[in-house]
N, C-alpha and C positions, 0 to 999 in steps of 0.2 A: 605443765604436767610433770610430776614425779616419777621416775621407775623406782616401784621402789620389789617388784618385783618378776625373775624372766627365767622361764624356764623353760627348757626343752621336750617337746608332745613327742612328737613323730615326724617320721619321714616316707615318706612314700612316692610312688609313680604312678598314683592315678588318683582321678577326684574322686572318686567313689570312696578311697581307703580316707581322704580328712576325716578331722576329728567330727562328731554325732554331734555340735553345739551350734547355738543361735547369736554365740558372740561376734562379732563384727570383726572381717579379716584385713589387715592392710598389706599389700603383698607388695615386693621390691623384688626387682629386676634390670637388664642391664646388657650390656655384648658384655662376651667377656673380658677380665681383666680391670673394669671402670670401678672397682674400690669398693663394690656392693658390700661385703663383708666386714670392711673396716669400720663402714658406714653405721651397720646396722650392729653393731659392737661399741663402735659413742654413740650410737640411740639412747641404748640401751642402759649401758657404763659398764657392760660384760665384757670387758675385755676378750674371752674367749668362748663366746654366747656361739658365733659364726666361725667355723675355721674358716683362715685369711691363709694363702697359699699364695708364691710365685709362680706357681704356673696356670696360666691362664681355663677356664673351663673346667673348676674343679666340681663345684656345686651342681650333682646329676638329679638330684629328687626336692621333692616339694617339701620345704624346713617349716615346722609348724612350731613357735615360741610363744605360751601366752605368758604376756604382760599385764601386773595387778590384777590378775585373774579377772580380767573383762574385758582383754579382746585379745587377738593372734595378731601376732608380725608374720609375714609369710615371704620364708624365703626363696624364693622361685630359680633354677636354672640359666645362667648367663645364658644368651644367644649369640650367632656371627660365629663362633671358632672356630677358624679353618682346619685343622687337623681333625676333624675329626669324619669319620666315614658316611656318605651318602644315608646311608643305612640309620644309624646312631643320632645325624642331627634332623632326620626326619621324625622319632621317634621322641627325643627333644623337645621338635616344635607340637608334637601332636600333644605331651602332656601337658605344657605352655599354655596353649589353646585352650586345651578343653578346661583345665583352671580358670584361664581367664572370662570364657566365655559360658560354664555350666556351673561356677560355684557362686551359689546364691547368697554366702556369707560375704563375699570379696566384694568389699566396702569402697577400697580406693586401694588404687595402683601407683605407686610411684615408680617412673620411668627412667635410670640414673645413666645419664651420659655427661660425657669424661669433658670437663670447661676448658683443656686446652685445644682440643681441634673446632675444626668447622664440621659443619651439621654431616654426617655419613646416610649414607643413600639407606643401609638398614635400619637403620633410627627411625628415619623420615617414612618410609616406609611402616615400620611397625607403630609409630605414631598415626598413619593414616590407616590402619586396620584397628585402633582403637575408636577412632574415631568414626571409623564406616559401622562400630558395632555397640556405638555408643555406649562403650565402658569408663567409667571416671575415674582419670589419673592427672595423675601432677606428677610435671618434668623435677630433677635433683639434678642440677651440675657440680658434679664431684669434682676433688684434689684442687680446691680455689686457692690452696697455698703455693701452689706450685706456681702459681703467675703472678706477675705486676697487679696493684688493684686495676690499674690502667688497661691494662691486656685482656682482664678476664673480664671489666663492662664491655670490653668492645664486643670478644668473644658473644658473653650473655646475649647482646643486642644483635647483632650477628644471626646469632640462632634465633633469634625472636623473631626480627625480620623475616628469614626465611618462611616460619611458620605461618608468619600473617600473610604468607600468599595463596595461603591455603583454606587457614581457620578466620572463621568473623570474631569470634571470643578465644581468645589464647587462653591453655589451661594454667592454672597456678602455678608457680616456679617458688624453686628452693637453690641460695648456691651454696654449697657445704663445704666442708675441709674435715676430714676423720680425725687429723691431726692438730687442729687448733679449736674445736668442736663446733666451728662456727656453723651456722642454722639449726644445730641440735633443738634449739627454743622455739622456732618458729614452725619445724617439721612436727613436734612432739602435740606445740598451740593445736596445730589444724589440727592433727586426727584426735585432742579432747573435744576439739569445737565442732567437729563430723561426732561423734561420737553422744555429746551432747544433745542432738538432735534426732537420736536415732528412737 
C-alpha cells in the first residue's frame, strides 16, 4: 500500500465525538513511551503527522488521521504512566475502553510493546481483556534497532512463548524500527488485505 495521503480529523475524549463515517478504523496503542508516535509517523512518511515528545504520556485524546481517504489510523492514549493521578488514569482507561469496545468502525488494533524487555504484567494483562472481549489485534514490537538481530528473535520468541500459555492461535506480530522503517511494508500489506475484504 501507498500513503499517498494523511491528514489530521479530530481529537476528542469520547466515542460518541469520532468522526460520522463508515470507513474502517485501525487504532494503535501502547504503555507509555513504546515509540507509538514515531511509529505511526514512518507509517505514514508524515514525519510530524503524531507529535513524538520525550516525555512519556503525552497523547491524552483519541487522534483520528484519515489515510487515502478510505480509512482512519486511530491514535489512542498510551496506558501504564505512573505519574499520573488515580483520578486521570482512570478516566484514561474509561475512554480507552469504551473506543475499544463501542466503536463499531475499529477494524483492527494494533498493540505496540517495546522488543527490548520481557512480557510486563500490564501488556499481558491488556492482551487478555482483548481477548476475553474478542477485539482483533496484532502485537507491533517496536525500536528492533536498538538490539542484536540475535537478542530481539530471542526477545520476540520469548514473548510468543509466553503468550502460547494462554492463546491456542497467537495473534499476528509485526517487529518495527521507526528508524530504519522496517515492517512499514508488512504492517501497511495487512490493513490493505483487511481492508480488502471489508
Amino acid at each position: 500500500m501507498q500513503i499517498k495521503t494523511a491528514e489530521f480529523v479530530i481529537s476528542n475524549t469520547c466515542v460518541d465525538q469520532c468522526p460520522q463515517s463508515t470507513f474502517p478504523e485501525y487504532a494503535f496503542i501502547g504503555r507509555s513511551n513504546v515509540g507509538k508516535s514515531s511509529l505511526i509517523n514512518m507509517l505514514t512518511g508524515y514525519s510530524k503527522l503524531a507529535k513524538t515528545s520525550s516525555l512519556p504520556g503525552k497523547t491524552l485524546l483519541i487522534n483520528h488521521f484519515l489515510i487515502n481517504k478510505q480509512w482512519y489510523l486511530v491514535d489512542l492514549p498510551g496506558y501504564g504512566y505512573a505519574r499520573r493521578s488515580k483520578k486521570e488514569a482512570e478516566k484514561l482507561k474509561k475512554m480507552i475502553t469504551s473506543y475499544i469496545l463501542l466503536r463499531e468502525q475499529m477494524t483492527n488494533l494494533f498493540l505496540l510493546v517495546d522488543s527490548r524487555h520481557k512480557p510486563q504484567k500490564i501488556d499481558l494483562e491488556f492482551i487478555q481483556f482483548l481477548g476475553e472481549n474478542e477485539v482483533p489485534f496484532s502485537i507491533v514490537f517496536t525500536k528492533a534497532d536498538k538490539l542484536s538481530r540475535s537478542s530481539l528473535n530471542l526477545n520476540v520468541k520469548g514473548y510468543l512463548q509466553v503468550l502460547e500459555e494462554q492463546w491456542e492461535v497467537l495473534p499476528p506480530h509485526f517487529i518495527t524500527s521507526a528508524e530504519t522503517k522496517l515492517g512499514r511494508e508488512g504492517i501497511l500489506d495487512y490493513i490493505e488485505k483487511i481492508n480488502k475484504t471489508l
